[in-house]
N, C-alpha and C positions, 0 to 999 in steps of 0.2 A: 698652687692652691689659691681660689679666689672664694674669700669668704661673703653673702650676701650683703649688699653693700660698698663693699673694698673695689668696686670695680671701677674701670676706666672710666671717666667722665665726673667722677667726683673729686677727684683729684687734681685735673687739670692745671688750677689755680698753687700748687706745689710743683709743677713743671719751672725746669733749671738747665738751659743747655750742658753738657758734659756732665750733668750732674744725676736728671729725672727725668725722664719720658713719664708720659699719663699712667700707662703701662708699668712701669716700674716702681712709680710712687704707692699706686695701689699694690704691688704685689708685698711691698713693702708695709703697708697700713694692715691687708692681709697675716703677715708677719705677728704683727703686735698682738692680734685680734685673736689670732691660733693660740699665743700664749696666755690669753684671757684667763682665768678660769672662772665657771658660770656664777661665782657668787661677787664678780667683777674683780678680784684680787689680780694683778699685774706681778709677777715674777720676773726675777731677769731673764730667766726662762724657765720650761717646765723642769719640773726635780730641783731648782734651786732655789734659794729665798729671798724675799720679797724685803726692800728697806724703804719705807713713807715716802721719801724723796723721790726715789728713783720710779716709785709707782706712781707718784702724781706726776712725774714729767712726760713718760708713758700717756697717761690719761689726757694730759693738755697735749700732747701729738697726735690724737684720734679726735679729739676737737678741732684741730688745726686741719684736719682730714674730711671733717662732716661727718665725724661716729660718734653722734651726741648722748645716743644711748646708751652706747657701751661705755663711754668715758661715764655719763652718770654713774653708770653700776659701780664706777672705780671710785667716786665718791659717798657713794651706799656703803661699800667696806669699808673705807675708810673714817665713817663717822662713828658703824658697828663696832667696829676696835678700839675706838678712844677712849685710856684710861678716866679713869674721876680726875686725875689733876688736872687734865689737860692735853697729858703728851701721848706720844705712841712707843712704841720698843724702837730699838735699832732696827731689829731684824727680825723679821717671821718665816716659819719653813715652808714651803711649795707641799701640797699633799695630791701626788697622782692617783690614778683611778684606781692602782691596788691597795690605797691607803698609806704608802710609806711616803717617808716627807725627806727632802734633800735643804741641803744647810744645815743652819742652827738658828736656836732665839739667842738673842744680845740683846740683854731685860735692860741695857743701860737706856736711857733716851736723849737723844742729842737733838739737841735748840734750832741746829739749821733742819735738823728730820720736820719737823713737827709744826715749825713755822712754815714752812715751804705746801701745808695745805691752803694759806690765804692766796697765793699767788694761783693755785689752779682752780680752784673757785670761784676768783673772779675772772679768770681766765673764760672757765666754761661759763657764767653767765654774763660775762661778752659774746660769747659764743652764741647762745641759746634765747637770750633775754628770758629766761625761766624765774619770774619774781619766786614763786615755789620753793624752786631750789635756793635760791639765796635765804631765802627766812629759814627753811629747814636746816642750813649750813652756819646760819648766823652764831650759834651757840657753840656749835665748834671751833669756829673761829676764833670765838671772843675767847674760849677754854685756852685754844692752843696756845694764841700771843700773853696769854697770866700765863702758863705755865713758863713759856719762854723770858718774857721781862723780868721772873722774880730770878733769872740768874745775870739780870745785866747789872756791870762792874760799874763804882761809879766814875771811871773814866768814859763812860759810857759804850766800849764793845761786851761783847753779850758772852758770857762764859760758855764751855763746849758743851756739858752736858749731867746730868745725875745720871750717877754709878746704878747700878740694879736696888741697891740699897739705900738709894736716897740721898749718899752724899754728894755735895755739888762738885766737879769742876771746874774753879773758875778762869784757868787759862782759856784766854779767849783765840781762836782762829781766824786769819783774815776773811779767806772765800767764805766759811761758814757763816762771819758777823755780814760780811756783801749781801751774802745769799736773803739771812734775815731784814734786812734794811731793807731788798727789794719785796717782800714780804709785808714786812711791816706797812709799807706806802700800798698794797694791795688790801689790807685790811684796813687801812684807814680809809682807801675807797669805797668799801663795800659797807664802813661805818658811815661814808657821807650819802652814801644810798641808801642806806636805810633811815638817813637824820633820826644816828643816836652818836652825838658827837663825845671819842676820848679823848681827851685834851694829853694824859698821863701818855696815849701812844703817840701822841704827835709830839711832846718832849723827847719822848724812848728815842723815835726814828732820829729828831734833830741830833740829838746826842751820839747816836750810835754815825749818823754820818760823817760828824766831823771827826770823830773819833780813826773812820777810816781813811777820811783825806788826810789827816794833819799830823797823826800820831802814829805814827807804825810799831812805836817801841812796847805797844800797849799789848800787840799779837805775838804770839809764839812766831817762832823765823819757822817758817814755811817756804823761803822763796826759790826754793831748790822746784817744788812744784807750779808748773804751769795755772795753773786753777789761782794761785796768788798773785799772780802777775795782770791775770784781764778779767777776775771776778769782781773785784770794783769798780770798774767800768761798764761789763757787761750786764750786773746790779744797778747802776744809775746812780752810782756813790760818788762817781769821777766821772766829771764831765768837761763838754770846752778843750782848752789846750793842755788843763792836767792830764785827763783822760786821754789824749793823742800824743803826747810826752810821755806815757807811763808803756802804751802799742810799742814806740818805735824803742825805748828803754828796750826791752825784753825780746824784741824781734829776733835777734840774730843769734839769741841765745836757747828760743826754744822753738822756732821753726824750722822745717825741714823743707829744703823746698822741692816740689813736685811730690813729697811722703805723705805732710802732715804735720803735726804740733807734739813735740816732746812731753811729754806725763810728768817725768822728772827732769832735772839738766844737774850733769851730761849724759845720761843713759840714752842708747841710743835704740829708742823705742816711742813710738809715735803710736798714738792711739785716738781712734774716733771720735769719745765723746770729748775730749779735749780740745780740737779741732772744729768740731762745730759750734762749739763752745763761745770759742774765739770768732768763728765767723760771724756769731751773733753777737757780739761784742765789736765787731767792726762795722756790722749794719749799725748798731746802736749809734757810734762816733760817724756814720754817713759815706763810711768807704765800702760799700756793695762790690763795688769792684775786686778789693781785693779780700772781701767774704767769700765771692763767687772762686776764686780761683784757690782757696782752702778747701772748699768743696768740693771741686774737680780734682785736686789733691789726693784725696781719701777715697777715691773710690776704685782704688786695688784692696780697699776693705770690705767691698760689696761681695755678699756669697751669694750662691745659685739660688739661693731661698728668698732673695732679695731683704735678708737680714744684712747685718754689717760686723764685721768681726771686731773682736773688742779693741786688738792692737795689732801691730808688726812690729818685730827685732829686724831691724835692715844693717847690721852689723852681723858677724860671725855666723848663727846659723840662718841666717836670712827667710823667718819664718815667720806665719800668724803666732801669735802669743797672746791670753790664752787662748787656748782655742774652745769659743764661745761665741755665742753670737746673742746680744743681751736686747733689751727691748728698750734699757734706755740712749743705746748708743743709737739705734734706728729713732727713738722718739726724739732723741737731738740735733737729728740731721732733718726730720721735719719739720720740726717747730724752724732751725736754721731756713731751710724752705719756705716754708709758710713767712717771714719774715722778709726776706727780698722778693716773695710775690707779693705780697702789702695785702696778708691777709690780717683783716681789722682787729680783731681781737689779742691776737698775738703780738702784733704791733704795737696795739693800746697795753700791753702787760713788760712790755720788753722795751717802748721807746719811751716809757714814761714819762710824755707831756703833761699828760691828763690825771698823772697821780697824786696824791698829794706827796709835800717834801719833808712834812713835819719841822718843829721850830726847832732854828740854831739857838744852841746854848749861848747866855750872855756873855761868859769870858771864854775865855780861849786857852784855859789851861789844860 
C-alpha cells in the first residue's frame, strides 16, 4: 500500500545499504501514515493506544520523510489534548471506525511524556521553517517544561511523574531525566528563536546534566535495561570519551550480534526500537559504522508490510514477541536513517551542536 505522498523519490535521502531501498523506506513511511488517524493522532497501531512520546517520535519520522503535513496534524492533536497544567496522560485509547477503542487511559502523566513535545517541535520547524507553527506551539511548550520542572529534585534529576491524582513521584529515572535534558535544550532553542530568554530553563537543563554525568546514585537502578546504558549519550548528556567509555561498558552485555540490542540483560530478546536507539546513539558519538551495522542487524524484524516487529525471543521458542508491528519502532529506525543520511534537521535535534547546554551548577555536590 502506497499512500499519496509515501512514494519512491521522496525518500531516497533515507536510503541505507542492507538496510533501505527508496522503495522500502517509503513503504515503510506508508506504514506510519495508514496508522494515522484523520484528526492526526499516531497509535502504536490501529486498536491500540496512543502514549505522547511515542506519537511525537512517530511524527518527527514523517518529517524526517517530507510528510510535513501529516506530521503537523500530529502536533494539532497534540496541542488539542494538552491538559491546563501542562502535561498530557500516559496513555489514550485508539478509537476505530465502529467506535470501539483498544488499550486504556493511564491518567497518570510522566515528565519524560510530556517533555518530549519540545524535541519534535523543533524538530518539525527545522524541518519546515514554519515561523506559524513555532508561535502557535510556543505556549505548549513553555506549558509542558512548567509542568515538568516543578517535579525536578534538587539534585537536579527530574522526578518520574504525577499519579492520576496529583500526587508526585519523585524517584527519578535515568533514560527518562536523558530523554528530558535533550528536550529541555530543544526548548531552550525554540526559546532562543523566539528571543524570549529562560534563564530558570537554562539552570533546570545545567542541573539535570550534571546530575546525569556525575551522579547515578540519584536514579532508580534501571541498569538491567538497555535504554539506561546509551540514553545519555544518545540525549547529549555524555559526551567525548565518557560517552564512548559508557558504548564500550555495556557492549557485550546488551548486544546481540547479527540480532540486535537486548531490552533487558540477560533476557534474551532483542527488540527494534532499542536497537535503533542505540544506532543513534553511535551516529551521535561519530561511529556511523557501527550504527549501520545495528541496522542491517534488525532487519529479520522487517514484515511484509514494511512495518517492523516490536521484538524477537532468539532463545527457546525462537519467535517474534509481541506480535505487533508498532509505528514507533518503524519511526526509530527512520529517524536512525534520516541521521546517517545527514538529514538536517534531525541531525540538528540528535547531534546537538547547535542546542543550547544550559549552565553548570556552581558546586558539584
Amino acid at each position: 500500500m502506497t499512500l499519496p505522498g509515501a512514494g519512491p523519490g521522496r525518500t531516497e535521502h533515507l536510503v541505507l545499504p542492507g538496510v533501505l531501498t527508496d522503495e522500502q523506506a517509503a513503504e515503510t513511511v506508508a506504514g506510519i501514515l495508514a496508522a494515522q488517524r484523520p484528526d492526526g493522532a499516531i497509535p502504536w497501531f490501529r486498536g491500540h493506544h496512543l502514549d505522547p512520546w511515542d506519537h511525537v517520535e512517530a511524527a518527527m519520522a514523517l518529517d524526517a520523510a517530507g510528510e510535513h503535513e501529516a506530521a503537523g496534524r500530529a502536533y494539532t492533536w497534540l496541542a488539542a489534548r494538552q491538559n491546563e497544567d501542562g502535561s498530557w496522560y500516559a496513555a489514550y485509547p485508539d478509537t476505530d471506525e465502529t467506535g470501539r477503542t483498544g488499550g486504556h487511559d493511564d491518567l497518570a502523566r510522566e515528565t519524560n511524556f510530556c517533555a518530549y513535545a519540545a524535541v519534535g517541535v523543533w524538530h518539525h520547524y527545522l524541518a519546515t521553517g514554519d515561523d506559524g507553527f513555532l508561535d502557535g506551539m510556543w505556549p505548549v511548550v513553555h506549558a509542558a517544561v512548567e509542568f515538568v520542572l516543578a517535579l525536578q529534585q534538587p539534585g537536579g534529576e527530574i522526578g518520574w511523574k504525577r499519579e492520576a491524582d496529583g500526587t508526585p513521584v519523585n524517584d527519578a529515572l535515568l533514560t527518562g531525566s536523558s530523554s528530558i535534558y535533550q528536550a529541555l535544550r530543544c526548548a531552550l532553542a525554540i526559546a532562543e528563536e523566539r528571543e524570549e530568554p529562560q534563564p530558570d530553563w537554562e539552570l533546570a537543563a545545567g542541573a539535570l546534566g550534571h546530575a546525569i554525568r556525575d551522579h547515578p546514585e540519584r536514579f532508580l537502578d534501571k541498569s538491567r535495561y538497555s535504554m539506561d546504558w546509551y540514553y545519555p549519550v544518545l540525549a547529549g548528556a555524555m559526551t567525548g570519551t565518557q560517552a564512548k567509555a559508557r558504548i564500550e561498558d555495556g557492549w557485550d552485555r546488551f548486544v546481540v550480534p547479527d540480532l540486535g540490542v537486548r531490552c533487558v540483560s540477560p533476557n534474551p530478546w532483542v527488540t527494534g526500537g532499542e536497537s535503533c536507539e542505540l544506532a543513534l546513539a553511535l551516529w551521535v558519538v561519530g561511529e556511523s559504522d557501527r550504527a549501520l551495522e545495528i541496522l542491517q542487524s534488525i532487519q529479520h524484524l522487517r514484515a511484509g508490510d514494511g512495518m517492523y516487529w516490536t521484538g524477537y525471543v532468539f532463545e527457546g521458542d525462537r519467535a517474534v514477541w509481541p506480535e505487533e508491528r508498532t509505528t514507533w519502532t518503524a519511526g526509530a529506525l527512520l529517524l536512525a536513517a534520516a541521521a546517517l543520511g545527514g538529514d538536517e534537521a534531525t541531525t540538528a535535534v540528535f547531534g546537538g551542536e547547535r542546542l543550547p547546554y544550559g549552565l553548570e551548577p556552581d558546586c558539584c555536590g
